[in-house]
LOZAZA-13199 format. One record per residue: residue number from 1; x, y, z of N, C-alpha, C in turn. Coordinates in nm, 2 decimals, padded with zeros to 4 digits, always signed. Layout:
BEGIN
pt seq = NUM&n.u = X&n.v = Y&n.w = Z&ca.u = X&ca.v = Y&ca.w = Z&c.u = X&c.v = Y&c.w = Z
...
REM end
This chain:
BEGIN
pt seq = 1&n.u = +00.08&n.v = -00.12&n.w = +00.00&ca.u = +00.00&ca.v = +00.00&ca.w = +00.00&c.u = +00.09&c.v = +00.12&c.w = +00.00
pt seq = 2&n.u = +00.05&n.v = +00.23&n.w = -00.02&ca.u = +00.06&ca.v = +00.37&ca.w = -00.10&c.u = +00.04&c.v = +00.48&c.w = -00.02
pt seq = 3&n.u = +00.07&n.v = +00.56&n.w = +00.08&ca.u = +00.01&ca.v = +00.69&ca.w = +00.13&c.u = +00.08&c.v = +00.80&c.w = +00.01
pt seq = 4&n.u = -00.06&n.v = +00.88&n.w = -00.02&ca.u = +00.00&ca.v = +00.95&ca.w = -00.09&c.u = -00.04&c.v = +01.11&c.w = -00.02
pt seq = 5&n.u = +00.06&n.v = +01.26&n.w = -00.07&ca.u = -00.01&ca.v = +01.36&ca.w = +00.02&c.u = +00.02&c.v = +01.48&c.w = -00.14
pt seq = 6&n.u = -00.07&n.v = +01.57&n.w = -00.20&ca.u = -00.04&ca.v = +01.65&ca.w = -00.22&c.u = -00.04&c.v = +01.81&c.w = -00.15
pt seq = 7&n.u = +00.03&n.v = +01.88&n.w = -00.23&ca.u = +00.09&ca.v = +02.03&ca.w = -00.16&c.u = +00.09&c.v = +02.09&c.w = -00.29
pt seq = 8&n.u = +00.09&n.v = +02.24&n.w = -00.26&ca.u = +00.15&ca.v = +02.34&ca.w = -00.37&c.u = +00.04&c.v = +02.37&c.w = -00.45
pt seq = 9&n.u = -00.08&n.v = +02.35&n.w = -00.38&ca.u = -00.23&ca.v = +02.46&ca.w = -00.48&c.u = -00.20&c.v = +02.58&c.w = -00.41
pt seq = 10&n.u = -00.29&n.v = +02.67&n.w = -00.48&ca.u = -00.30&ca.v = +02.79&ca.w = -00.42&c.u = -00.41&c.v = +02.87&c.w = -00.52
pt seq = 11&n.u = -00.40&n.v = +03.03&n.w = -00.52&ca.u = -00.47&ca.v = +03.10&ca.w = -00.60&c.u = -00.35&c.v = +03.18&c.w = -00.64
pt seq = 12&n.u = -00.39&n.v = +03.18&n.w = -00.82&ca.u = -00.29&ca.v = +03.19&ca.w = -00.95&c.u = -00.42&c.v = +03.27&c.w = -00.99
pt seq = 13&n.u = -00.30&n.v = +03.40&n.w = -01.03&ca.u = -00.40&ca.v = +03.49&ca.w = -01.17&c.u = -00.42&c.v = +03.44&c.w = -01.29
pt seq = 14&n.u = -00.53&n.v = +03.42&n.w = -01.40&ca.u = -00.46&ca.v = +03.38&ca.w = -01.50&c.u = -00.32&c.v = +03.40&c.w = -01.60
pt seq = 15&n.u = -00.29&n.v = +03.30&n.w = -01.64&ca.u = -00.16&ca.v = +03.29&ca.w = -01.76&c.u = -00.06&c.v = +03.27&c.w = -01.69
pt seq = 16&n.u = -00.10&n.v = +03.28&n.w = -01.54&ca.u = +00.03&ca.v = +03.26&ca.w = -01.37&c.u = +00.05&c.v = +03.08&c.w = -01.39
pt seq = 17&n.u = +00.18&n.v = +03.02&n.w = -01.31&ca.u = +00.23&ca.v = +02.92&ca.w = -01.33&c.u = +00.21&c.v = +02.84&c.w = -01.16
pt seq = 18&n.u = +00.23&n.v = +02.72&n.w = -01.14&ca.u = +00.18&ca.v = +02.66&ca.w = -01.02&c.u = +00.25&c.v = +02.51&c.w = -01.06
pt seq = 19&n.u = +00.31&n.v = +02.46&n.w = -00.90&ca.u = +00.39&ca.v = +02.31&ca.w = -00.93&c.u = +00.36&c.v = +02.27&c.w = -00.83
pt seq = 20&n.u = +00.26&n.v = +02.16&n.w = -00.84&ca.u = +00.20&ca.v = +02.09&ca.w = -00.72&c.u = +00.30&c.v = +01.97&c.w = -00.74
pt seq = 21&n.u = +00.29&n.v = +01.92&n.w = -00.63&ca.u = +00.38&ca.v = +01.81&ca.w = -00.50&c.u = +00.30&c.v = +01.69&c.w = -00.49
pt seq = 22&n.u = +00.38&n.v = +01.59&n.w = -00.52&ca.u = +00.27&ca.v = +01.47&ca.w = -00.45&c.u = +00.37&c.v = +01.38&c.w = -00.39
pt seq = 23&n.u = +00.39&n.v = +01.39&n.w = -00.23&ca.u = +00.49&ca.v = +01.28&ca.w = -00.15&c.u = +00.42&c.v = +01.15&c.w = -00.13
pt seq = 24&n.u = +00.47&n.v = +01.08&n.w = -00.17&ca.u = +00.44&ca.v = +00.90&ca.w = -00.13&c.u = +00.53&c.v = +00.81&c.w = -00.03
pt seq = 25&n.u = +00.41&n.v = +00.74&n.w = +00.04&ca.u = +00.53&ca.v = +00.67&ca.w = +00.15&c.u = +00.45&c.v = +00.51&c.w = +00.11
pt seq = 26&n.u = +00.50&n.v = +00.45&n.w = +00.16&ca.u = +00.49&ca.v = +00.29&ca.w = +00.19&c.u = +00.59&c.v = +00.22&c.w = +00.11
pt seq = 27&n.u = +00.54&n.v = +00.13&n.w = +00.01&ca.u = +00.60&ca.v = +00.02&ca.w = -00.06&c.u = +00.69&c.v = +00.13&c.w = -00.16
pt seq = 28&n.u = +00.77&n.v = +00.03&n.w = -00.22&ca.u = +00.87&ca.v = +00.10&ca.w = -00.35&c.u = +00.79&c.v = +00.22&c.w = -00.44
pt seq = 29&n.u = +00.84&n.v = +00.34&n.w = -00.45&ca.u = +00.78&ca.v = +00.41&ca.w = -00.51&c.u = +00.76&c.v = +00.40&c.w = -00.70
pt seq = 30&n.u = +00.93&n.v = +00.36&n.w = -00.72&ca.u = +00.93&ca.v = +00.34&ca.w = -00.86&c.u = +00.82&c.v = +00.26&c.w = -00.89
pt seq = 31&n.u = +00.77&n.v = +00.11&n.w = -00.83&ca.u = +00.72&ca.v = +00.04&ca.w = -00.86&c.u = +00.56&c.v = +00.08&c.w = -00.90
pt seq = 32&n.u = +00.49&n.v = +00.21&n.w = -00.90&ca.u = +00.41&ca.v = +00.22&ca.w = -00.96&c.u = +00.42&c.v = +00.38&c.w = -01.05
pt seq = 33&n.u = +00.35&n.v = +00.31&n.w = -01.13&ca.u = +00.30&ca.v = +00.43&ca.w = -01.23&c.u = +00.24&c.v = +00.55&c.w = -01.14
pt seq = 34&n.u = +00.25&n.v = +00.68&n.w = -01.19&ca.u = +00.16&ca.v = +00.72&ca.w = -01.08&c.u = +00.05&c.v = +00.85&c.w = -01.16
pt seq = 35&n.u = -00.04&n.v = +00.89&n.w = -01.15&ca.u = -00.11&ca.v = +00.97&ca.w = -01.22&c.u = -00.19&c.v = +01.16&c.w = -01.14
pt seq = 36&n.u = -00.22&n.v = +01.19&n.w = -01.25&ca.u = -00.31&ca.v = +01.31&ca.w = -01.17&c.u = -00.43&c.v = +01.40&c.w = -01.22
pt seq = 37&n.u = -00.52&n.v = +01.36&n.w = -01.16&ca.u = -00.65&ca.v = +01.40&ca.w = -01.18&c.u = -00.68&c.v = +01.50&c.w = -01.15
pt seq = 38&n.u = -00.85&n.v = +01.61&n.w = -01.15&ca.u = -00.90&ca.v = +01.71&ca.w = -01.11&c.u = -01.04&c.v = +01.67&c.w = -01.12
pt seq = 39&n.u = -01.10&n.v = +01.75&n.w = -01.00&ca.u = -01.21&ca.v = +01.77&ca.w = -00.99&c.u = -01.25&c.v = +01.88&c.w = -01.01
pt seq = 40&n.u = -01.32&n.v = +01.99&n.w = -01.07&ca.u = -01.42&ca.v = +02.07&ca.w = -01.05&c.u = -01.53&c.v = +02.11&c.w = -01.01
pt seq = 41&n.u = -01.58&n.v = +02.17&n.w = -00.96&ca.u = -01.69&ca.v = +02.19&ca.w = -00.86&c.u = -01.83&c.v = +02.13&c.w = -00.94
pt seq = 42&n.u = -01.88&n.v = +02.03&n.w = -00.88&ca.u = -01.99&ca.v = +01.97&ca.w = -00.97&c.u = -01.99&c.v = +01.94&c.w = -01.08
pt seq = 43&n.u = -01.87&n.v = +01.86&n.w = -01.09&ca.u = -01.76&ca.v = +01.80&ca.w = -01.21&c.u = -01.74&c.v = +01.67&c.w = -01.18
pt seq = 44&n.u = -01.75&n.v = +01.60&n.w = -01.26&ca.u = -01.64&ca.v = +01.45&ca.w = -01.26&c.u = -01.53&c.v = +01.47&c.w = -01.26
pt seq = 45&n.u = -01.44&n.v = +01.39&n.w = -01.16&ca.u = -01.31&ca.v = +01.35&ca.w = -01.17&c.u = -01.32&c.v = +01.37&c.w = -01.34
pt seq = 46&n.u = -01.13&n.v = +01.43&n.w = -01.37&ca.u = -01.09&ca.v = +01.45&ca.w = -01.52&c.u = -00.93&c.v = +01.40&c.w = -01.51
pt seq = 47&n.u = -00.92&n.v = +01.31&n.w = -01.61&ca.u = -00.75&ca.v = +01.28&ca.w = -01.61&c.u = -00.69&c.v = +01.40&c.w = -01.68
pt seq = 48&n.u = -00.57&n.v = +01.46&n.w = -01.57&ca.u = -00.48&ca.v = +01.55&ca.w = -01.64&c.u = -00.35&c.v = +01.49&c.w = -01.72
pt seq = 49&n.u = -00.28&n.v = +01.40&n.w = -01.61&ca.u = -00.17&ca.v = +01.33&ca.w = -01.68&c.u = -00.11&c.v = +01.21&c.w = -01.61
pt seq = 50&n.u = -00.02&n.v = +01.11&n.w = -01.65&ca.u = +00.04&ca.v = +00.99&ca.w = -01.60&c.u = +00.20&c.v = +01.03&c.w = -01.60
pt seq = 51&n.u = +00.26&n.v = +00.92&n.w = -01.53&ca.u = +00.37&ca.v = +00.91&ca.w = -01.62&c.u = +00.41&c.v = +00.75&c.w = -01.56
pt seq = 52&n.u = +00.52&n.v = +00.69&n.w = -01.62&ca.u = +00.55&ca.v = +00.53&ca.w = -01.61&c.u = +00.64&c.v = +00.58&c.w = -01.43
pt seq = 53&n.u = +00.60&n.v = +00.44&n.w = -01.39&ca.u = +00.73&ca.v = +00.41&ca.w = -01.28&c.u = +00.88&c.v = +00.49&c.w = -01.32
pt seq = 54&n.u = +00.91&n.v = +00.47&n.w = -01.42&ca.u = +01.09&ca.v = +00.50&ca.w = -01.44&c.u = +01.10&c.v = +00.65&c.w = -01.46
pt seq = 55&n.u = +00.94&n.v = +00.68&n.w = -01.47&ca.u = +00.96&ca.v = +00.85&ca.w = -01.56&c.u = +00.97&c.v = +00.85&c.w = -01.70
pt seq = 56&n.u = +01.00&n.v = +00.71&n.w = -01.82&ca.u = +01.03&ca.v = +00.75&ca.w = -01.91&c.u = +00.90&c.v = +00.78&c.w = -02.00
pt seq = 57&n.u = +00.78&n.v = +00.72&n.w = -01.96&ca.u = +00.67&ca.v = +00.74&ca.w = -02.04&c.u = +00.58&c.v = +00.88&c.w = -01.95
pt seq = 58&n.u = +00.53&n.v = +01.00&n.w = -02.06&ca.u = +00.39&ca.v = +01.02&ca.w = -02.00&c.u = +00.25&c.v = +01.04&c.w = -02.08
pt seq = 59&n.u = +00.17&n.v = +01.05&n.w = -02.07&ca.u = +00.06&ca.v = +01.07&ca.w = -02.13&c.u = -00.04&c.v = +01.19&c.w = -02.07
pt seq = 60&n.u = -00.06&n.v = +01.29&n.w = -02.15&ca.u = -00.19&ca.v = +01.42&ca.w = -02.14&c.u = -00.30&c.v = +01.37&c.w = -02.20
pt seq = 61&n.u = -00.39&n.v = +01.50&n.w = -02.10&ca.u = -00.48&ca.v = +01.50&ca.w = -02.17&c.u = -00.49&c.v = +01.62&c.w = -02.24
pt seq = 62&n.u = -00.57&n.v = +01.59&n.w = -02.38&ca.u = -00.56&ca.v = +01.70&ca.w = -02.49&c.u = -00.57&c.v = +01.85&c.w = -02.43
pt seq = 63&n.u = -00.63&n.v = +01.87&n.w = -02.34&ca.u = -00.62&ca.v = +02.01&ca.w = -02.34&c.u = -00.51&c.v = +02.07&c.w = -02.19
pt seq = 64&n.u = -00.47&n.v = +02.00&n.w = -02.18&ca.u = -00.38&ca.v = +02.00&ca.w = -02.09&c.u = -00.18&c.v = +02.04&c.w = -02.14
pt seq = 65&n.u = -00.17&n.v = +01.95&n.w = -02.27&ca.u = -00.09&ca.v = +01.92&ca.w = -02.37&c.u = -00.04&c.v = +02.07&c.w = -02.38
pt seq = 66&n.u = +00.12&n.v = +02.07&n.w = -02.37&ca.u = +00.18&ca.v = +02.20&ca.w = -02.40&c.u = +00.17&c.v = +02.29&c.w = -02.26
pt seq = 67&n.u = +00.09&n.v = +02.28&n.w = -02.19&ca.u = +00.10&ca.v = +02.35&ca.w = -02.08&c.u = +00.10&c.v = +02.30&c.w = -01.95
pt seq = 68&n.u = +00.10&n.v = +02.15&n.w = -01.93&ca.u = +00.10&ca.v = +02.10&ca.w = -01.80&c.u = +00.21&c.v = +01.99&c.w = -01.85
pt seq = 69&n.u = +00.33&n.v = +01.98&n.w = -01.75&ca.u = +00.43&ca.v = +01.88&ca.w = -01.74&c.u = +00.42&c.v = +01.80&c.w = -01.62
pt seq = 70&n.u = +00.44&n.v = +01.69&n.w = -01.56&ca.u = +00.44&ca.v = +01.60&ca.w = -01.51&c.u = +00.59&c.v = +01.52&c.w = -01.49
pt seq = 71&n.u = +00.60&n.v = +01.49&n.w = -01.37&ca.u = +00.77&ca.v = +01.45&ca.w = -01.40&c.u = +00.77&c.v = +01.38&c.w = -01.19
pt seq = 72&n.u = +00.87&n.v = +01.32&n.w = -01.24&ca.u = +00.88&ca.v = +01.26&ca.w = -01.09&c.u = +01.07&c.v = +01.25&c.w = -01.04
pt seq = 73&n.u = +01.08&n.v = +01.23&n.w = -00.87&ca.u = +01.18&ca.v = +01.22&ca.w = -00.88&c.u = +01.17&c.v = +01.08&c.w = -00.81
pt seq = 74&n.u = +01.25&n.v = +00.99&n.w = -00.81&ca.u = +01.21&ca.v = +00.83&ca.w = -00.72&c.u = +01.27&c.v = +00.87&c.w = -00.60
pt seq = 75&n.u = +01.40&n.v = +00.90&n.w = -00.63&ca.u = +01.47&ca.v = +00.94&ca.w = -00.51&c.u = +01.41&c.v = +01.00&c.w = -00.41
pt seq = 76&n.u = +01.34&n.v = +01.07&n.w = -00.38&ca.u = +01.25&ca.v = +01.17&ca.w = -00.33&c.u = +01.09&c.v = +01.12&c.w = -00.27
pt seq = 77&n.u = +01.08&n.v = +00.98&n.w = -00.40&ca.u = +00.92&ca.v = +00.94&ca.w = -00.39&c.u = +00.84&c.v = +01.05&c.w = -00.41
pt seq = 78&n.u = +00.87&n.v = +01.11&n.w = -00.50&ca.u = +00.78&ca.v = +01.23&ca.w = -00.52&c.u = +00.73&c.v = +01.24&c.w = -00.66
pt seq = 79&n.u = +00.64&n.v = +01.29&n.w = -00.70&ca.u = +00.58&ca.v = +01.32&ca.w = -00.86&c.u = +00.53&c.v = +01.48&c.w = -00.82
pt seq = 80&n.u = +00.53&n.v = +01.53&n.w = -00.96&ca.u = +00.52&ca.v = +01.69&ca.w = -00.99&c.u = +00.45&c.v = +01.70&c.w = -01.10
pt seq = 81&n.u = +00.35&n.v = +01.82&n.w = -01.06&ca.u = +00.29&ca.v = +01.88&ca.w = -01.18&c.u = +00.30&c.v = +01.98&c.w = -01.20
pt seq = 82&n.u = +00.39&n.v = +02.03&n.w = -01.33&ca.u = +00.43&ca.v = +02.18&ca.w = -01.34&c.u = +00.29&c.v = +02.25&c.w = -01.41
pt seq = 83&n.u = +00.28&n.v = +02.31&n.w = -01.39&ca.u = +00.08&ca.v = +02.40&ca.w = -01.46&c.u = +00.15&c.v = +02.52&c.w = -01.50
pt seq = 84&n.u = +00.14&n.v = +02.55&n.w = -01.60&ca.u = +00.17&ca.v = +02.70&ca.w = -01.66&c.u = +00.08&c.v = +02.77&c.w = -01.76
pt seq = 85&n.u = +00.05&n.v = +02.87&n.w = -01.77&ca.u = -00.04&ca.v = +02.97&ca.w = -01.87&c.u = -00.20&c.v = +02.93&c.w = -01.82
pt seq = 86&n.u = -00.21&n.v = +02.90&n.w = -01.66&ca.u = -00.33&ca.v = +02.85&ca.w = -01.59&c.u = -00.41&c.v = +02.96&c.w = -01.65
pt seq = 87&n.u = -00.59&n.v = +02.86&n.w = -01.67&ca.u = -00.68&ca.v = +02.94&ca.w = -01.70&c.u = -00.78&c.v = +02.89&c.w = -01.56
pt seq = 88&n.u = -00.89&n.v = +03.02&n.w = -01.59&ca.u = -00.99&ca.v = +02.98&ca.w = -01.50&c.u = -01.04&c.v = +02.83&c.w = -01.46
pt seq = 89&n.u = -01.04&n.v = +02.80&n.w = -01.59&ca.u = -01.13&ca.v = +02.70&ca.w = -01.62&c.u = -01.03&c.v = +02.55&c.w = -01.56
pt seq = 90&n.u = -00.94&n.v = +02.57&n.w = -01.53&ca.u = -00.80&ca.v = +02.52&ca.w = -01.46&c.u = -00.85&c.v = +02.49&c.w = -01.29
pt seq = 91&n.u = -00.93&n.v = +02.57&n.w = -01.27&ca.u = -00.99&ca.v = +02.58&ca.w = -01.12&c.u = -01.05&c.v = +02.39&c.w = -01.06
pt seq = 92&n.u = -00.97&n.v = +02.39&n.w = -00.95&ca.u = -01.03&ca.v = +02.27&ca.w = -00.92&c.u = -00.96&c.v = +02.20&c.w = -00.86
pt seq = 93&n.u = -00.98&n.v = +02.09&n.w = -00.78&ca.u = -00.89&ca.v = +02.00&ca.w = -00.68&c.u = -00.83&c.v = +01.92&c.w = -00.76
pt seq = 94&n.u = -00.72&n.v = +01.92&n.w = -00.72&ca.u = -00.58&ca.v = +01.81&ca.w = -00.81&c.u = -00.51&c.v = +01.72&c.w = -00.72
pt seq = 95&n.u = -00.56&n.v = +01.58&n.w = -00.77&ca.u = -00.52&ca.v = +01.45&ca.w = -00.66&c.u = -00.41&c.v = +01.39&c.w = -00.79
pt seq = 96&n.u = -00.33&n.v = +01.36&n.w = -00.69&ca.u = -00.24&ca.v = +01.25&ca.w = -00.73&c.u = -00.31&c.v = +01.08&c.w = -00.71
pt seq = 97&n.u = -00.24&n.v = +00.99&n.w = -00.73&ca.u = -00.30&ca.v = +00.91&ca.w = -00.77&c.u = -00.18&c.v = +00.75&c.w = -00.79
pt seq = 98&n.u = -00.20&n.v = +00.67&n.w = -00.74&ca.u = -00.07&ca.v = +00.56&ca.w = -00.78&c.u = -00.11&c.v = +00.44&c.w = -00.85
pt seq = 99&n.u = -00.12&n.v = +00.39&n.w = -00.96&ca.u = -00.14&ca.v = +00.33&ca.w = -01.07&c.u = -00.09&c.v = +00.14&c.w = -01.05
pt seq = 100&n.u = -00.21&n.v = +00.06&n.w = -01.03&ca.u = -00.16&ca.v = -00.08&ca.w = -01.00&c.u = -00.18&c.v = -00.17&c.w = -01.08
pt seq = 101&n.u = -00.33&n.v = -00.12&n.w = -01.16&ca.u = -00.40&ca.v = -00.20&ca.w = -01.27&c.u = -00.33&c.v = -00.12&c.w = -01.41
pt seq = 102&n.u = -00.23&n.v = -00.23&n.w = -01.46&ca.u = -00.14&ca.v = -00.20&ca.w = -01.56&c.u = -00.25&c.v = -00.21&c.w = -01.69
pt seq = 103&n.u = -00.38&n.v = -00.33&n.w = -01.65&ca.u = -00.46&ca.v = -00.31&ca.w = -01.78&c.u = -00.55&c.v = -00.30&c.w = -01.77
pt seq = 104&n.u = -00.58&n.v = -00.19&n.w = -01.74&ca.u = -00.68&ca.v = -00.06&ca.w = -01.74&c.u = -00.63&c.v = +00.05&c.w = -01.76
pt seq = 105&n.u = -00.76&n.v = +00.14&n.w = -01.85&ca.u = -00.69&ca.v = +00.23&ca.w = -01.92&c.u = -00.66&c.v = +00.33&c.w = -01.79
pt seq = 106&n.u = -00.55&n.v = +00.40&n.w = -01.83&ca.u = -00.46&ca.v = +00.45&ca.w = -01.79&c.u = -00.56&c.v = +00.62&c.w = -01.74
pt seq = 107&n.u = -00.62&n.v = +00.62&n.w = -01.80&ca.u = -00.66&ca.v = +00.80&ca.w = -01.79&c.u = -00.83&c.v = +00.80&c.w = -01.71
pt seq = 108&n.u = -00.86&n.v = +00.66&n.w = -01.68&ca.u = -00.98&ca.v = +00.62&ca.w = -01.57&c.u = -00.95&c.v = +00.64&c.w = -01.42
pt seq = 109&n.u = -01.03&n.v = +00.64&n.w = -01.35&ca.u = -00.96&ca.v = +00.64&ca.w = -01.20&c.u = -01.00&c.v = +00.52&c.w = -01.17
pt seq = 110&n.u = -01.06&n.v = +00.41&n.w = -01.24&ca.u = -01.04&ca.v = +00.26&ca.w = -01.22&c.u = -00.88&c.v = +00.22&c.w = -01.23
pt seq = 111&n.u = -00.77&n.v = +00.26&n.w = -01.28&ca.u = -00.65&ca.v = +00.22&ca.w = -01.31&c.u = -00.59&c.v = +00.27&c.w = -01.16
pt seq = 112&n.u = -00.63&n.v = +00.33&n.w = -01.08&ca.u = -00.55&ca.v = +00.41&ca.w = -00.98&c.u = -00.62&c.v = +00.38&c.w = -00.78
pt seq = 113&n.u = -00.56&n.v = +00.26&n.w = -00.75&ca.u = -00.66&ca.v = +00.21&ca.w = -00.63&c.u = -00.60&c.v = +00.31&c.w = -00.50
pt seq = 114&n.u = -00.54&n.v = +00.39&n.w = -00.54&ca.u = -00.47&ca.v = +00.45&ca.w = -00.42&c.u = -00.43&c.v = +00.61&c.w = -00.46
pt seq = 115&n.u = -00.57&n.v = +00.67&n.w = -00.38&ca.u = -00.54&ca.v = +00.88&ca.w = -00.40&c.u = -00.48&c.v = +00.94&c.w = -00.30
pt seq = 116&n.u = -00.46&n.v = +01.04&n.w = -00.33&ca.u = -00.43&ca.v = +01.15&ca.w = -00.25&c.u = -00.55&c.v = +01.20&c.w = -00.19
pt seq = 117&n.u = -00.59&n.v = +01.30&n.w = -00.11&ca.u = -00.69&ca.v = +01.40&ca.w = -00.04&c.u = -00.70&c.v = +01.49&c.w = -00.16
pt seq = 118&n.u = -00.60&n.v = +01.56&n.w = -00.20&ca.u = -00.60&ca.v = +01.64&ca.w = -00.31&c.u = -00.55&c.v = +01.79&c.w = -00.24
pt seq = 119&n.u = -00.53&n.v = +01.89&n.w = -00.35&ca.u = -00.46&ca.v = +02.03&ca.w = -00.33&c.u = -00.57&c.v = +02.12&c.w = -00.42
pt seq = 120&n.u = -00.60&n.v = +02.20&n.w = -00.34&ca.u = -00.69&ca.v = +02.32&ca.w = -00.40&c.u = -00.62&c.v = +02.44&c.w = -00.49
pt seq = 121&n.u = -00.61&n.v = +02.44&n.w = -00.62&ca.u = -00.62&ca.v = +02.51&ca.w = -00.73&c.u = -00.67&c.v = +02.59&c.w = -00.79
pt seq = 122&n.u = -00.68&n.v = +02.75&n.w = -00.75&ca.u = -00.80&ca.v = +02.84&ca.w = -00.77&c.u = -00.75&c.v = +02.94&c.w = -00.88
pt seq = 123&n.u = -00.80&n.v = +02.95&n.w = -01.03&ca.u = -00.78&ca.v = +03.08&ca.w = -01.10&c.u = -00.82&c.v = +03.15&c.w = -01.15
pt seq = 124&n.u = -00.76&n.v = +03.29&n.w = -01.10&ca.u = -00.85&ca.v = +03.40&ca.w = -01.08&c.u = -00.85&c.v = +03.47&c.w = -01.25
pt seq = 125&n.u = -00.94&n.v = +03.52&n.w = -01.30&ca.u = -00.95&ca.v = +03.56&ca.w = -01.41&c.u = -00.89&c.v = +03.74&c.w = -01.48
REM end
């Protein structure tokens, strides 16, 4: 099992930049894939992005692409999401996420049995 904690929301003007934090404890960190989601206020969970155990794979979601990076350090047990040229519409709770079901799609939160609480994300227009 997985504790996961994110850090590093806040309130960002638009086109402002933000790098949320996600520390993980328990088992081997490399050993899973790990991902990050959002909620919006009376919204479904949305996949923002993944990336593989090693770091070398990640995957966006289309509107995210070009402006949100994702990146981990193992050393650390940590995963990052860098957010830049944030819009409003960007507003919303962002959970991390650790990935065990290798076949399930990847961008479901079926793929991910272990969240974070999540970090609050607010942008102001």
């Amino acid at each position: 099992q997985v504790q996961l904690e994110e850090s590093g929301g806040g309130l960002v003007q638009a086109g402002g930049s933000l790098r949320l934090s996600c520390a993980a404890s328990g088992r081997t960190f490399s050993s899973y894939a790990m991902g990050w989601f959002r909620q919006a206020p009376g919204k479904e969970h949305e996949f923002v992005a993944t990336i593989s155990g090693s770091g070398s794979s990640t995957r966006y979601a289309d509107s995210m692409k070009g402006r949100f990076t994702i990146s981990r350090d193992n050393a650390k047990n940590t995963v990052y999401l860098q957010m830049s040229s944030l819009k409003p519409e960007d507003t919303a709770i962002y959970h991390c996420a650790a990935r065990t079901h290798m076949l399930v799609d990847p961008t479901t939160r079926a793929a991910y049995p272990y969240w974070g609480q999540g970090t609050q994300v607010t942008v102001s227009s």
